[in-house]
PDB file of N, CA, C and O in Angstrom:
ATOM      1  N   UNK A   1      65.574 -89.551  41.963  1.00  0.00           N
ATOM      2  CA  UNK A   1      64.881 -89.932  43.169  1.00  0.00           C
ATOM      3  C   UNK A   1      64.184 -88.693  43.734  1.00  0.00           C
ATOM      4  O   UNK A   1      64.855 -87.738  44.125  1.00  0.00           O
ATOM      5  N   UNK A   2      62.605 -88.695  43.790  1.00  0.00           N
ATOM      6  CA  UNK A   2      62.264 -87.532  44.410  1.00  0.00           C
ATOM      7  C   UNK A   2      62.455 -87.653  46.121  1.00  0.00           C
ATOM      8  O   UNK A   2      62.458 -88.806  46.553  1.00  0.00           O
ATOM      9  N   UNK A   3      62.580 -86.787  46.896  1.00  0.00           N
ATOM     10  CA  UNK A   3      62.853 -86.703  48.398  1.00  0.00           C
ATOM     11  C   UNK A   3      61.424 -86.173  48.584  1.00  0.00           C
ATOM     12  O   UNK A   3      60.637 -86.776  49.314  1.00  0.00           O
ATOM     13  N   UNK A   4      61.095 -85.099  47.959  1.00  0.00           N
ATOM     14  CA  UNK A   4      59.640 -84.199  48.831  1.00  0.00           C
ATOM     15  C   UNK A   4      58.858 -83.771  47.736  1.00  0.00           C
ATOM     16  O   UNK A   4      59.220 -83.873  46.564  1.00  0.00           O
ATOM     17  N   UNK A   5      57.680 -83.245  48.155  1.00  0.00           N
ATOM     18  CA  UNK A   5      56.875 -82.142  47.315  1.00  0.00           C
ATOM     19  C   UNK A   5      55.830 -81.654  47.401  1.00  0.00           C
ATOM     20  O   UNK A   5      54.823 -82.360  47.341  1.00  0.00           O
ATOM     21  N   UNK A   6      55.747 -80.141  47.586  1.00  0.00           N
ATOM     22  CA  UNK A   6      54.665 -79.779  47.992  1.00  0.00           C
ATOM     23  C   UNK A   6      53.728 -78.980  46.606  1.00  0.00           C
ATOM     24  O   UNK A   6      54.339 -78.555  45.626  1.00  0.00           O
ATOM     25  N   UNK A   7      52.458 -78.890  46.705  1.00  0.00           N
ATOM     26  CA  UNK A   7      51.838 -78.684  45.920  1.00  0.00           C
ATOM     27  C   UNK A   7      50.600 -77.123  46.864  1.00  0.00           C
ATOM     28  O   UNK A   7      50.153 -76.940  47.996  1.00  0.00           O
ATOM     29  N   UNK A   8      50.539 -76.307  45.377  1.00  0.00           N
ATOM     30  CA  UNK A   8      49.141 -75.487  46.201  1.00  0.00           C
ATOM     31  C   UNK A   8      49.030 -74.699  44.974  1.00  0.00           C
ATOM     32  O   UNK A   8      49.647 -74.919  43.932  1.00  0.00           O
ATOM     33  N   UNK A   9      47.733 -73.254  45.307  1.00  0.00           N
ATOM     34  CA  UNK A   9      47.429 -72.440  44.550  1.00  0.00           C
ATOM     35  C   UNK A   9      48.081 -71.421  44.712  1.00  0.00           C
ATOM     36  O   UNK A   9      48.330 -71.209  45.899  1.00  0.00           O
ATOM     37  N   UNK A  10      48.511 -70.606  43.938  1.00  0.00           N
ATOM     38  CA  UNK A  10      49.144 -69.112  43.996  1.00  0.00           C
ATOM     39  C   UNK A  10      48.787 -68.497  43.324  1.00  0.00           C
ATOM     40  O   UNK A  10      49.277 -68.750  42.223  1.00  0.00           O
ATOM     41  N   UNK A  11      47.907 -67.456  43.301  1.00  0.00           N
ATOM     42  CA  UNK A  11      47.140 -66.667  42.393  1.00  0.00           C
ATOM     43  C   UNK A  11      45.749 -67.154  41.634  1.00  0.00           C
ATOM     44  O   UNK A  11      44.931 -66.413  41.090  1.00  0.00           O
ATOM     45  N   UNK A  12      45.715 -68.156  41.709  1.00  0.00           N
ATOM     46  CA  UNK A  12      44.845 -68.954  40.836  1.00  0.00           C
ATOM     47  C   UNK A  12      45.936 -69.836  39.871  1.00  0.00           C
ATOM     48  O   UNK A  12      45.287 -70.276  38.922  1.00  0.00           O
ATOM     49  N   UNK A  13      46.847 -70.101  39.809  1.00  0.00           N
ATOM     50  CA  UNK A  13      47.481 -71.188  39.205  1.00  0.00           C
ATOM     51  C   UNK A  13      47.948 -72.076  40.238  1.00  0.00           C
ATOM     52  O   UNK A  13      48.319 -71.658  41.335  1.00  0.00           O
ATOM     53  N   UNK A  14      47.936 -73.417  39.881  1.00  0.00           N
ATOM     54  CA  UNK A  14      48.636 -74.419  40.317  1.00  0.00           C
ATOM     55  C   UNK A  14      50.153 -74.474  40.240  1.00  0.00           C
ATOM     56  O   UNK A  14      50.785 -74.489  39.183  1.00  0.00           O
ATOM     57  N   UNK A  15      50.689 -74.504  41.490  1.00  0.00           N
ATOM     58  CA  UNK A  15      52.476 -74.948  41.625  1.00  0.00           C
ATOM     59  C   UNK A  15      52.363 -75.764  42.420  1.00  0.00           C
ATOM     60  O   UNK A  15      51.415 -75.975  43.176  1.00  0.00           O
ATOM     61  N   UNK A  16      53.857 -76.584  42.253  1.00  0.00           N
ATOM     62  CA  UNK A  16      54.595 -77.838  42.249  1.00  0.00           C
ATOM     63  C   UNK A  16      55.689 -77.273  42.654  1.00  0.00           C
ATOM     64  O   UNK A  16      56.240 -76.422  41.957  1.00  0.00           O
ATOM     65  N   UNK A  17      56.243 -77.712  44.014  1.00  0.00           N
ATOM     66  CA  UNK A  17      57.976 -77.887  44.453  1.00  0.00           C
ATOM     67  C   UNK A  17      58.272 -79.269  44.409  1.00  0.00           C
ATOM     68  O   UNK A  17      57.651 -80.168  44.975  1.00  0.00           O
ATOM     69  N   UNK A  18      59.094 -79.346  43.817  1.00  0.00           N
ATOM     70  CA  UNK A  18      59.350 -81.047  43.674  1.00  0.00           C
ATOM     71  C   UNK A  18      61.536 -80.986  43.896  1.00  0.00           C
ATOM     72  O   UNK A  18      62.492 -80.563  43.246  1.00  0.00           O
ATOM     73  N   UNK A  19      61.298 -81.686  45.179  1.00  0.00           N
ATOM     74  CA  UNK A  19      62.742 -81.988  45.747  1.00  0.00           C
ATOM     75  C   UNK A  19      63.317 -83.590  45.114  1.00  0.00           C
ATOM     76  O   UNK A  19      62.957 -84.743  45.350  1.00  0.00           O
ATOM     77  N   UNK A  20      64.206 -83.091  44.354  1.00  0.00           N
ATOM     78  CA  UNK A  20      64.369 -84.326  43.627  1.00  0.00           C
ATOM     79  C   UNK A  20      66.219 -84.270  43.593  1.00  0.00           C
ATOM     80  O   UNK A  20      66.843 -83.209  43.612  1.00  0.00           O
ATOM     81  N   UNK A  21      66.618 -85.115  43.560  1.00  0.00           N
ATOM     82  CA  UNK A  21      68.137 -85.377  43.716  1.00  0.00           C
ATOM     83  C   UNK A  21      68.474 -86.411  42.477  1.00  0.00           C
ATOM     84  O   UNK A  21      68.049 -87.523  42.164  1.00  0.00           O
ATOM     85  N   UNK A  22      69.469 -85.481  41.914  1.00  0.00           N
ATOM     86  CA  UNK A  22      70.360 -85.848  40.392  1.00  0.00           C
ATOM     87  C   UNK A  22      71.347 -86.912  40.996  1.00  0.00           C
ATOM     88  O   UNK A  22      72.016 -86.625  41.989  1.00  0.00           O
ATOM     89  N   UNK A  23      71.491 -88.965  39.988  1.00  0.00           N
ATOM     90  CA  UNK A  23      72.433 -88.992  39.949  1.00  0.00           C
ATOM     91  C   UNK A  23      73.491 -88.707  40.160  1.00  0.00           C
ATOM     92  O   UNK A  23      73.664 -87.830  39.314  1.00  0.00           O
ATOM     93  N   UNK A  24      74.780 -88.832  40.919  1.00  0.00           N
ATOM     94  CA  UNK A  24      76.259 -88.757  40.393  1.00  0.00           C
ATOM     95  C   UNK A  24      76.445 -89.037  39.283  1.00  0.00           C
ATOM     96  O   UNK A  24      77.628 -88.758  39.085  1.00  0.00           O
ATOM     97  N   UNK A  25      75.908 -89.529  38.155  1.00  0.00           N
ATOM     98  CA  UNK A  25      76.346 -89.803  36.727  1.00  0.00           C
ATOM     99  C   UNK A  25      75.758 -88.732  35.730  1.00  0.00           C
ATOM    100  O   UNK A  25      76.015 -88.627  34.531  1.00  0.00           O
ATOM    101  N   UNK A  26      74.867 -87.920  36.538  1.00  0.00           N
ATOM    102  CA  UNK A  26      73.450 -86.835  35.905  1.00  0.00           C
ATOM    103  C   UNK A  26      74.364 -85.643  35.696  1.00  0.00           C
ATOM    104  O   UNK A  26      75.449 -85.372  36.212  1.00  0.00           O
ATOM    105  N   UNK A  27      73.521 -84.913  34.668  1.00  0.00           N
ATOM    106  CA  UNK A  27      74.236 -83.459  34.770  1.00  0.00           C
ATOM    107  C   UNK A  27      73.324 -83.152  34.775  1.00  0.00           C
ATOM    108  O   UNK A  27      72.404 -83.735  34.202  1.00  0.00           O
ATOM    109  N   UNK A  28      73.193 -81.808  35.616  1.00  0.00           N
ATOM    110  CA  UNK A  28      72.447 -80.788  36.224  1.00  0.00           C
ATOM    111  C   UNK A  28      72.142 -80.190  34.852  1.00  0.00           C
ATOM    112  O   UNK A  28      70.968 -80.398  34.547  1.00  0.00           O
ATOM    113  N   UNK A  29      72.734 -79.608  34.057  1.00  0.00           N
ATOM    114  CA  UNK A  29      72.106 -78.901  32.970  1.00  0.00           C
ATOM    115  C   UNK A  29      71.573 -79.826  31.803  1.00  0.00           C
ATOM    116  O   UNK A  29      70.681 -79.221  31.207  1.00  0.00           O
ATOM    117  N   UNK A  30      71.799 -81.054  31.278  1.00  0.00           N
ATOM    118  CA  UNK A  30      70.863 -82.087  30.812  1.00  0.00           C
ATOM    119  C   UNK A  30      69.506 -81.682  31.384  1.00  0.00           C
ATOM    120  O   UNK A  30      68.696 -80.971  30.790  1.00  0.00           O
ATOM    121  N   UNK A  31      69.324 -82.270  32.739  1.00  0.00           N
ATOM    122  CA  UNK A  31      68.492 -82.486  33.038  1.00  0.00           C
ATOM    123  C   UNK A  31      67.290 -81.245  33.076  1.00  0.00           C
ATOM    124  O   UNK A  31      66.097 -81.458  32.858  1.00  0.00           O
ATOM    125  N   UNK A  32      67.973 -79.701  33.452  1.00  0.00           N
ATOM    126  CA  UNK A  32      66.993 -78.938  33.185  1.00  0.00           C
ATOM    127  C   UNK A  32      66.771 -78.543  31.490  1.00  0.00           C
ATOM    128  O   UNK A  32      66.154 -77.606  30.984  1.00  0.00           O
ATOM    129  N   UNK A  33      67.338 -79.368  31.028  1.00  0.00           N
ATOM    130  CA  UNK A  33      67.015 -78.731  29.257  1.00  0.00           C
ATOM    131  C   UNK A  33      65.559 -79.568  28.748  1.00  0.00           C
ATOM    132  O   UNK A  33      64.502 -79.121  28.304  1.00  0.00           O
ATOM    133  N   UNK A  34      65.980 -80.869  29.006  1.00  0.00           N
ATOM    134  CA  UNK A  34      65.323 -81.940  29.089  1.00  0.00           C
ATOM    135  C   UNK A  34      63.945 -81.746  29.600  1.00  0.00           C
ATOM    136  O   UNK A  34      62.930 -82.112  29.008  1.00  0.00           O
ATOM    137  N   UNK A  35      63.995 -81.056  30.908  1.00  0.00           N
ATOM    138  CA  UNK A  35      62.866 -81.197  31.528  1.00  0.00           C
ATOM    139  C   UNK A  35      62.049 -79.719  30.937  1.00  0.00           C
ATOM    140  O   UNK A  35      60.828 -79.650  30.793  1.00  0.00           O
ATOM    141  N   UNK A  36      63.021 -78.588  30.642  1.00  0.00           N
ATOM    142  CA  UNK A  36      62.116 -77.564  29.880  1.00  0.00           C
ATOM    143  C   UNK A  36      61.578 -78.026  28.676  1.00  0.00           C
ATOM    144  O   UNK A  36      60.422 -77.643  28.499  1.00  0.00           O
ATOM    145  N   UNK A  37      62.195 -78.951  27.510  1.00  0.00           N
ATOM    146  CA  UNK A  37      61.301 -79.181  26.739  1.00  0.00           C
ATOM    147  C   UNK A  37      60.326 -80.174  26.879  1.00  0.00           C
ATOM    148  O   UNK A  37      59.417 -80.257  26.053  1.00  0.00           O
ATOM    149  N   UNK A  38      60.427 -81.075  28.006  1.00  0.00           N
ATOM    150  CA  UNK A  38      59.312 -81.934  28.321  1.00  0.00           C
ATOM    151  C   UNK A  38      57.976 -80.761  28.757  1.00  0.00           C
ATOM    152  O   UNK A  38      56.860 -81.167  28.432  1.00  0.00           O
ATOM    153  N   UNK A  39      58.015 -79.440  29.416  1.00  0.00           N
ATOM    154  CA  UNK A  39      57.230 -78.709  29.570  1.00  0.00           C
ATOM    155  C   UNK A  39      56.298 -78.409  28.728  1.00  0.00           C
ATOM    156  O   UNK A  39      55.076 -78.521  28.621  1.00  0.00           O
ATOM    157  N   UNK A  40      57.604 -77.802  27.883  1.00  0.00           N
ATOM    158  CA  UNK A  40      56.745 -76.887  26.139  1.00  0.00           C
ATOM    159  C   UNK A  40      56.044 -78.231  25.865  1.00  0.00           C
ATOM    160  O   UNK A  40      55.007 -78.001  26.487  1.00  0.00           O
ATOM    161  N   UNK A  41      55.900 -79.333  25.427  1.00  0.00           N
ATOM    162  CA  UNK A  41      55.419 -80.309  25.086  1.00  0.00           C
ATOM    163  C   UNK A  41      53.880 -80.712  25.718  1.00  0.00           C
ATOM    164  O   UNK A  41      52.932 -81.200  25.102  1.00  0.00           O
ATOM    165  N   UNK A  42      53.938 -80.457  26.700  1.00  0.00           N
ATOM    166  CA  UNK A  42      53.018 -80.816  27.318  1.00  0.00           C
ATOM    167  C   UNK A  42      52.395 -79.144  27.876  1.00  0.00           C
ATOM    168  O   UNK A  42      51.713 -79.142  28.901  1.00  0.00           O
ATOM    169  N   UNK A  43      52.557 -78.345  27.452  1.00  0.00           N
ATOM    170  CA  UNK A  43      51.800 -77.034  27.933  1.00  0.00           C
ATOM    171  C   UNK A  43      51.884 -76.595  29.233  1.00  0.00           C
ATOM    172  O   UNK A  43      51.016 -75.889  29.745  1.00  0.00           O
ATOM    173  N   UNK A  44      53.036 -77.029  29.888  1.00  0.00           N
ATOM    174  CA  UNK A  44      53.605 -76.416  31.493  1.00  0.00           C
ATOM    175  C   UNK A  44      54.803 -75.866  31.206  1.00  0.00           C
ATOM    176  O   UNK A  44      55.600 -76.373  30.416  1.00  0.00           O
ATOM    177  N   UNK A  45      55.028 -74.598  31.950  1.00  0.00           N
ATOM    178  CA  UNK A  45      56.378 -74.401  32.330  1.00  0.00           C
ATOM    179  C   UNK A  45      57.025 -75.030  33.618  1.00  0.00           C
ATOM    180  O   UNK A  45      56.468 -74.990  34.715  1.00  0.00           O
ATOM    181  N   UNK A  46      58.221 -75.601  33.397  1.00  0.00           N
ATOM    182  CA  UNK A  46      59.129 -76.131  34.388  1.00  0.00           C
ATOM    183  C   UNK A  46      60.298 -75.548  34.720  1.00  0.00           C
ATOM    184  O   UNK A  46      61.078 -75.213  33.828  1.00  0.00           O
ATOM    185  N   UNK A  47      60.553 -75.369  35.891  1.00  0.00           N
ATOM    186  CA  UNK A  47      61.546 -74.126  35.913  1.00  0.00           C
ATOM    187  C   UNK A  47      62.256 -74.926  37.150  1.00  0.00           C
ATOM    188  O   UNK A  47      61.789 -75.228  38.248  1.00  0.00           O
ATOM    189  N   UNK A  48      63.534 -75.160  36.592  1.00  0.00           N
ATOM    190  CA  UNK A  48      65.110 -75.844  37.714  1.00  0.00           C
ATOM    191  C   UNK A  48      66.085 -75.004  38.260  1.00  0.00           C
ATOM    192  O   UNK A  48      66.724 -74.262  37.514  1.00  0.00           O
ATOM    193  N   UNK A  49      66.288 -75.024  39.504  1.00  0.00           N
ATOM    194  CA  UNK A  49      67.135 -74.455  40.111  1.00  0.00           C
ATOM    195  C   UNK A  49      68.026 -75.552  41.326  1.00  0.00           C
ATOM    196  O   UNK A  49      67.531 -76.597  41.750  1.00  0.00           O
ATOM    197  N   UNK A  50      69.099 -75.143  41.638  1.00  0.00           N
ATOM    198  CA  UNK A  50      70.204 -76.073  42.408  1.00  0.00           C
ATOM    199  C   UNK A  50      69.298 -76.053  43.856  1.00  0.00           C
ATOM    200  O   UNK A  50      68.144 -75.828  44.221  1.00  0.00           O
ATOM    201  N   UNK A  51      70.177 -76.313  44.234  1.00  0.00           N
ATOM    202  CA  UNK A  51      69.671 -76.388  46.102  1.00  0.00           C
ATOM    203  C   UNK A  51      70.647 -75.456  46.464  1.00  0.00           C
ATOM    204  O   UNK A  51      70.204 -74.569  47.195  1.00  0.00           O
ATOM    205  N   UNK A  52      71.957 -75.365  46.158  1.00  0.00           N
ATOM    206  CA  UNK A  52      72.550 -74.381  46.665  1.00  0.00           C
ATOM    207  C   UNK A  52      71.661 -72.792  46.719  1.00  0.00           C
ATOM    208  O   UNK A  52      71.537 -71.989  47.644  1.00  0.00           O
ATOM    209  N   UNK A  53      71.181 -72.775  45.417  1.00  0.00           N
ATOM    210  CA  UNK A  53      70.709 -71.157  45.620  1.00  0.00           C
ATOM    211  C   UNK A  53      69.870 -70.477  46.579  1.00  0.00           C
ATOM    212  O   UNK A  53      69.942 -69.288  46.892  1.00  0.00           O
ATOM    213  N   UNK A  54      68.511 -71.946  47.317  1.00  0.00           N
ATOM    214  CA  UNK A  54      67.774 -71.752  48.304  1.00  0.00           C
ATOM    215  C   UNK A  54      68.224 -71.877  49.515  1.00  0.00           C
ATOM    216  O   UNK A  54      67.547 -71.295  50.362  1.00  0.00           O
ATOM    217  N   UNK A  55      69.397 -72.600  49.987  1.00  0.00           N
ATOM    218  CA  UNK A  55      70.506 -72.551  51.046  1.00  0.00           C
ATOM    219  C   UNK A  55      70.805 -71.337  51.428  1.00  0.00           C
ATOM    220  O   UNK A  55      70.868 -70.982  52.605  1.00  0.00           O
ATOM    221  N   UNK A  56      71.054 -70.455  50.209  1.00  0.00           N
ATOM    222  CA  UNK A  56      71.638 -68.831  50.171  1.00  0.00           C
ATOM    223  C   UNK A  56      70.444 -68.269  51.115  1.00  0.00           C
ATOM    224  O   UNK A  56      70.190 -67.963  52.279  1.00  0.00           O
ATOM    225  N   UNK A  57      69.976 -68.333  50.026  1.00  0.00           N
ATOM    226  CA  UNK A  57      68.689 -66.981  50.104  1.00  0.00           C
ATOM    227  C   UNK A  57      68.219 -67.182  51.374  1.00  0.00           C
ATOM    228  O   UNK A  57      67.667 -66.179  51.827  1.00  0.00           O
ATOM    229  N   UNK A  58      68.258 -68.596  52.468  1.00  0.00           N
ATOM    230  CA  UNK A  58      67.967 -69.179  53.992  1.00  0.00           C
ATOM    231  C   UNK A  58      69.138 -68.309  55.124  1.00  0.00           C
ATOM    232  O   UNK A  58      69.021 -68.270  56.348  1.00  0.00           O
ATOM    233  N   UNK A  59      69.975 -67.822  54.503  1.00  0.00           N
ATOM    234  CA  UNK A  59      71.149 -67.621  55.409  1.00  0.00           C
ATOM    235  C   UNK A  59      71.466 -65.831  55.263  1.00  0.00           C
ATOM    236  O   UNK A  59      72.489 -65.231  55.594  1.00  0.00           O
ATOM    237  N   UNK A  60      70.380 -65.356  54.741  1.00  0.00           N
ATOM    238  CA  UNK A  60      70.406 -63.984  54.314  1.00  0.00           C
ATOM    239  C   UNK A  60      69.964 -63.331  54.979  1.00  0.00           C
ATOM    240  O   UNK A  60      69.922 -62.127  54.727  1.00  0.00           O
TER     241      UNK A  60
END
């Protein structure tokens, strides 16, 4: 289920934040393996991180 997402330029490349929430039945590391080779496939890098880690880095 995505919740949010913001989109813009940074440098001259295009990024994507995409707030998306895993199943209770999902595993977190499936899903970023999955989604890195859906990348290579299609000529994007996709890069997953928890929510906990941006929680941190907010409280620093």
């Amino acid at each position: 289920m995505f919740l949010d997402v913001s989109q813009t330029i940074m440098q001259g490349a295009f990024t994507m934040m995409l707030l998306a929430k895993i199943p209770d039945n999902g595993n977190f590391n499936t899903v970023k393996s999955q989604l890195a080779t859906l990348g290579d496939q299609i000529g994007v890098e996709i890069k997953v991180a928890r929510q906990e880690i941006f929680d941190a880095m907010h409280r620093l």
